[in-house]
Every structure is written in C-alpha cells, then in structure tokens.
MDTraj code that builds the backbone (N, CA, C; nanometers):
import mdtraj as md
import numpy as np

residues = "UNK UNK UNK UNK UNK UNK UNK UNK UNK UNK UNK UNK UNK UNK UNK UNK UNK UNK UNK UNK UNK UNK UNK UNK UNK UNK UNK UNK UNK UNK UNK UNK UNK UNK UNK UNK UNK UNK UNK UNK UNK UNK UNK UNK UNK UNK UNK UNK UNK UNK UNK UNK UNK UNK UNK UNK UNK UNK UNK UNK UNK UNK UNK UNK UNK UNK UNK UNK UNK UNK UNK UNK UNK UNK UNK UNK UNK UNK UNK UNK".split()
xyz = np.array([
    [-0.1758, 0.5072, 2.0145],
    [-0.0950, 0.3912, 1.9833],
    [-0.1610, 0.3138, 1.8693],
    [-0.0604, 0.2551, 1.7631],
    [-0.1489, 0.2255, 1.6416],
    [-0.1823, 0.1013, 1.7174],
    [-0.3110, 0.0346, 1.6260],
    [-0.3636, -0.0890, 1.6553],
    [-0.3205, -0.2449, 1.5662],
    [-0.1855, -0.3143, 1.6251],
    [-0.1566, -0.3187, 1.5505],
    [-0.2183, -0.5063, 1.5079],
    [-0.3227, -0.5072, 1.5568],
    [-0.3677, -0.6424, 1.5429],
    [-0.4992, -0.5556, 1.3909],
    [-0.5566, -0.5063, 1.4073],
    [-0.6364, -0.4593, 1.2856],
    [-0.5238, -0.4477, 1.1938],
    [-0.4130, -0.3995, 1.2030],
    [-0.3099, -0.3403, 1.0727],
    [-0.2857, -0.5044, 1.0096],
    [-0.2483, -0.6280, 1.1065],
    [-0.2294, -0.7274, 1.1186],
    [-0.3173, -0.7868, 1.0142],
    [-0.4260, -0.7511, 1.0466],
    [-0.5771, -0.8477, 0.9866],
    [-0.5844, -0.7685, 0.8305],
    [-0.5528, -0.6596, 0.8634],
    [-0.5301, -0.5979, 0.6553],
    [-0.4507, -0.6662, 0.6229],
    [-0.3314, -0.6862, 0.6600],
    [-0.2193, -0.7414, 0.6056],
    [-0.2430, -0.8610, 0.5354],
    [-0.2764, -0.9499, 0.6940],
    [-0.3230, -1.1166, 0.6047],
    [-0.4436, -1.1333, 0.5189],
    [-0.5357, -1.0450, 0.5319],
    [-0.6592, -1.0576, 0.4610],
    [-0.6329, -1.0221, 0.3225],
    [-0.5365, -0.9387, 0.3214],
    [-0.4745, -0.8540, 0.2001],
    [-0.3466, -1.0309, 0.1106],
    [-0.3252, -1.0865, 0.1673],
    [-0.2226, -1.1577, 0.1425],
    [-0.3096, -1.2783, 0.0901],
    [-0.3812, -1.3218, 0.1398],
    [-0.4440, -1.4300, 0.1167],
    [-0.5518, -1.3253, -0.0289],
    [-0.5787, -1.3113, -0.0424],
    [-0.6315, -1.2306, -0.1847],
    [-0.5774, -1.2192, -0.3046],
    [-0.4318, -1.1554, -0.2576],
    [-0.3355, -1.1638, -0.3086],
    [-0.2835, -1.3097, -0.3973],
    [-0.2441, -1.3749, -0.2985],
    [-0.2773, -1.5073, -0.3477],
    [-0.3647, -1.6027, -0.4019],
    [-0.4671, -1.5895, -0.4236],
    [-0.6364, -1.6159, -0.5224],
    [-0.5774, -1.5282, -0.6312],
    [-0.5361, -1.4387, -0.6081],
    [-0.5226, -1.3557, -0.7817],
    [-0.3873, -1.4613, -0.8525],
    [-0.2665, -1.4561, -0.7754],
    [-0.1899, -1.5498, -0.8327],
    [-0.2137, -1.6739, -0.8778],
    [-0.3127, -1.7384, -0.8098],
    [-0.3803, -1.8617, -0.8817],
    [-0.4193, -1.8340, -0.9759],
    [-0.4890, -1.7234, -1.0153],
    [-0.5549, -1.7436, -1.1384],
    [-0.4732, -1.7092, -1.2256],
    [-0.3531, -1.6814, -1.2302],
    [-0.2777, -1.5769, -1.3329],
    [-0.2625, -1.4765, -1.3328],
    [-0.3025, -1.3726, -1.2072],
    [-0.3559, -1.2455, -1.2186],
    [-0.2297, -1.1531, -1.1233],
    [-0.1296, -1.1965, -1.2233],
    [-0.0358, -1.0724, -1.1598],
    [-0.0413, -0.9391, -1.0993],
    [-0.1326, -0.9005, -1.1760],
    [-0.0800, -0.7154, -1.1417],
    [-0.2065, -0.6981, -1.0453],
    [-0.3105, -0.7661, -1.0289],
    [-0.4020, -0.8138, -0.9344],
    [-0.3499, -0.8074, -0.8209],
    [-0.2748, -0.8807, -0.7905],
    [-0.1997, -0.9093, -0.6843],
    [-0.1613, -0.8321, -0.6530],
    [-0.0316, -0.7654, -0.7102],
    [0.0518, -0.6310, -0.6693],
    [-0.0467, -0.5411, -0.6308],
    [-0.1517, -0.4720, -0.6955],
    [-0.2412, -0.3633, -0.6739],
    [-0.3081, -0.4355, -0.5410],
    [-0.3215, -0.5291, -0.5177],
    [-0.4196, -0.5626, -0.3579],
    [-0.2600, -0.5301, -0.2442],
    [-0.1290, -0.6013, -0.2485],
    [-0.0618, -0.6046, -0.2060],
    [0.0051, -0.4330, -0.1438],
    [-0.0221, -0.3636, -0.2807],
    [0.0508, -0.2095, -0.2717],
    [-0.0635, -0.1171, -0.2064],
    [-0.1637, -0.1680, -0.2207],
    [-0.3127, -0.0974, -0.1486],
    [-0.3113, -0.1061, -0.0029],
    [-0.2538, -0.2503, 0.0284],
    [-0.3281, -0.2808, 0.1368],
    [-0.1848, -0.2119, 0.2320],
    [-0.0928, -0.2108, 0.1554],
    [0.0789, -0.1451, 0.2449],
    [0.0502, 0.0240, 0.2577],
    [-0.0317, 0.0281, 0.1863],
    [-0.0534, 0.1932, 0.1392],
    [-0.1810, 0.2355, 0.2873],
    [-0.2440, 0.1828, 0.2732],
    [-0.3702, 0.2022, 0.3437],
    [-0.3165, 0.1070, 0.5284],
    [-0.2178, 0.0414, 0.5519],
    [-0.1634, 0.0055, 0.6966],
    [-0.0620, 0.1344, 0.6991],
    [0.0281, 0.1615, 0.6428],
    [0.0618, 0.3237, 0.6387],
    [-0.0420, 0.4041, 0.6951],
    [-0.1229, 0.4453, 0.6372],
    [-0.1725, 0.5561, 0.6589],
    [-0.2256, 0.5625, 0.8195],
    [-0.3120, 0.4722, 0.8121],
    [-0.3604, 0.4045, 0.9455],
    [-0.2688, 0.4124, 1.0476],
    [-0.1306, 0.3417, 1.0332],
    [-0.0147, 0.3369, 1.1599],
    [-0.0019, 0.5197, 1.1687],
    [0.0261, 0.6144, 1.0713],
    [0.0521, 0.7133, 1.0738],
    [-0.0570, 0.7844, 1.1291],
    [-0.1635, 0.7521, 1.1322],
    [-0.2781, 0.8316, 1.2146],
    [-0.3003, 0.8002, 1.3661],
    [-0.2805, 0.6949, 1.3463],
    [-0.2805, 0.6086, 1.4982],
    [-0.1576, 0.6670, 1.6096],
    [-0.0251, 0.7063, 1.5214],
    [0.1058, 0.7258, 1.6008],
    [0.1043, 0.8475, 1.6111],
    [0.1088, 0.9063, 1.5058],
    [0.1253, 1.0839, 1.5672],
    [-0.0249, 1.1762, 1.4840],
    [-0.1243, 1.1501, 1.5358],
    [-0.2712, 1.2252, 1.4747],
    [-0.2177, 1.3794, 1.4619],
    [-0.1486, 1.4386, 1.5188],
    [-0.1253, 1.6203, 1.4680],
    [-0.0502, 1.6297, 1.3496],
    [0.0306, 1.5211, 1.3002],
    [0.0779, 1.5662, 1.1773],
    [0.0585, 1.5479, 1.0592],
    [0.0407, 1.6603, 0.9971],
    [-0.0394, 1.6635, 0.8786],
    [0.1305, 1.7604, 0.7552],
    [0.1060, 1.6569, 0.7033],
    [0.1926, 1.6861, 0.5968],
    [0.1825, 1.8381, 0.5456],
    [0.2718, 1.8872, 0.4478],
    [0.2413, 1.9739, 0.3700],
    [0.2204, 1.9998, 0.1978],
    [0.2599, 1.8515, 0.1897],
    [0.2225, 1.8055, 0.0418],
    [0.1884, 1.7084, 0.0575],
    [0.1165, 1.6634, -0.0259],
    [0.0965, 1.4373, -0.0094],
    [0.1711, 1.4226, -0.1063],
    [0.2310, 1.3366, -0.1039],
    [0.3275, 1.1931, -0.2175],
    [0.2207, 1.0976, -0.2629],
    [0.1824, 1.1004, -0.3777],
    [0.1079, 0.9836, -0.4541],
    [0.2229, 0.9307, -0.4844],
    [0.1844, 0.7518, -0.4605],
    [0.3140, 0.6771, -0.5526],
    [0.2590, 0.6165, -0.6522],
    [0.3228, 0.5856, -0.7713],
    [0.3073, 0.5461, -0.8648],
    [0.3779, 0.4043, -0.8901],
    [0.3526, 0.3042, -0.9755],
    [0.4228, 0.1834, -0.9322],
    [0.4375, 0.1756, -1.1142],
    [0.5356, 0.1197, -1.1590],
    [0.5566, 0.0878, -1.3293],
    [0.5952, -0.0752, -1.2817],
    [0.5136, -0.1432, -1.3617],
    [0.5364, -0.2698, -1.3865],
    [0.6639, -0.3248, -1.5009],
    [0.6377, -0.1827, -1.5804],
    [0.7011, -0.2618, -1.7153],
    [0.8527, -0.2134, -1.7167],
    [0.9241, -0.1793, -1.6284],
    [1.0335, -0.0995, -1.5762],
    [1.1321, -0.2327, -1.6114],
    [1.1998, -0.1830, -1.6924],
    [1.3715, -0.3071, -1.7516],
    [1.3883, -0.3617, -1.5878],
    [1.4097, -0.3295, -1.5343],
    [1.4473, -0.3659, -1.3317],
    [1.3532, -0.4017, -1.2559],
    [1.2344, -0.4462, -1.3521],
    [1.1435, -0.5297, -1.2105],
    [1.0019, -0.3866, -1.2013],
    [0.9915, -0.3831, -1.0729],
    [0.8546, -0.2877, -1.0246],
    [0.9223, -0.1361, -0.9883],
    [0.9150, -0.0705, -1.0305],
    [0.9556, 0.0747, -0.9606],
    [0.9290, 0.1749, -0.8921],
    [0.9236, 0.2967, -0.8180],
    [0.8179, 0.3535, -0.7908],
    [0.8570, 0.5006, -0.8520],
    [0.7544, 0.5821, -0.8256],
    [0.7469, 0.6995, -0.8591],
    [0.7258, 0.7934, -0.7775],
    [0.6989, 0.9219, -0.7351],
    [0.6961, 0.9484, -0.6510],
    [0.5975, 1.1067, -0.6989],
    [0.4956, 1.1594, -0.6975],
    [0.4642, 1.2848, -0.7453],
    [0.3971, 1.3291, -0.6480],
    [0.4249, 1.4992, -0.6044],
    [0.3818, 1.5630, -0.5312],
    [0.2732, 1.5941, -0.5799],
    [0.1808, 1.6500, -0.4597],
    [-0.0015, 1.6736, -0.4924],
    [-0.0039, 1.7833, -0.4078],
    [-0.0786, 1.8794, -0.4023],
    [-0.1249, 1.9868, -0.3455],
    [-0.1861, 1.9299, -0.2447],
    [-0.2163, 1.9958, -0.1383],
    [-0.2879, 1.9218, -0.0200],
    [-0.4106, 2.0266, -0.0077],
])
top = md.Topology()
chain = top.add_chain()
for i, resn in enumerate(residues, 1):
    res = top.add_residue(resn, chain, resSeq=i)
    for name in ("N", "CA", "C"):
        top.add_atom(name, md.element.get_by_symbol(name[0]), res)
traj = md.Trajectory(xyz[None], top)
C-alpha cells in the first residue's frame, strides 16, 4: 500500500520550494522542482501499489516551455 503521508511530505516540501523560486523570479525553477517532485510521487505510488510490474519500455517526458500553448509534454520511448 503506497505511503501516502511521505508522497504527501514530497508534495508540500516540493511546493513550498517551488514557491521561493517564484519569489525570486525563477520560473522554470519552479516547474522543474514541481515536474520532479510529480515525477518521483509517481514512481514511488507505482512501486508501493503494484511492486511486480515492471514496464517494458520507460516513457521519459519531456516538458517545452516555449510551446505557442503554454507547457507541453513529450513523450519518448527508452529501452529498458
């Protein structure tokens, strides 16, 4: 069963960081702590909920800032 008070404590620890970067001006700061810390409670919930499954490719995501529509993602397969 995931743990979901640790996933909890990334989250806000991750948020409040997040926010120190926006103070300073530090946009993409932010996003990269924000997309890390969603990336890495993923993985975690997914190990925690079902530990036998193991993919057969990994998905790296990719994020474009400078996208006409805001933030985007990408999606590229990786050999496992």
């Amino acid at each position: 069963m995931p743990d979901y008070k640790r996933l909890y404590h990334l989250m806000a620890n991750a948020s409040e960081d997040a926010l120190a970067a926006l103070q300073t001006g530090n946009i993409r700061a932010a996003q990269r702590i924000l997309i890390t810390a969603e990336q890495t409670a993923e993985e975690r919930y997914v190990e925690d909920e079902a530990p036998a499954f193991k993919p057969s490719r990994r998905r790296s995501a990719q994020y474009s800032v400078n996208s006409p529509k805001g933030l985007s993602l990408i999606f590229k397969e990786e050999p496992t």
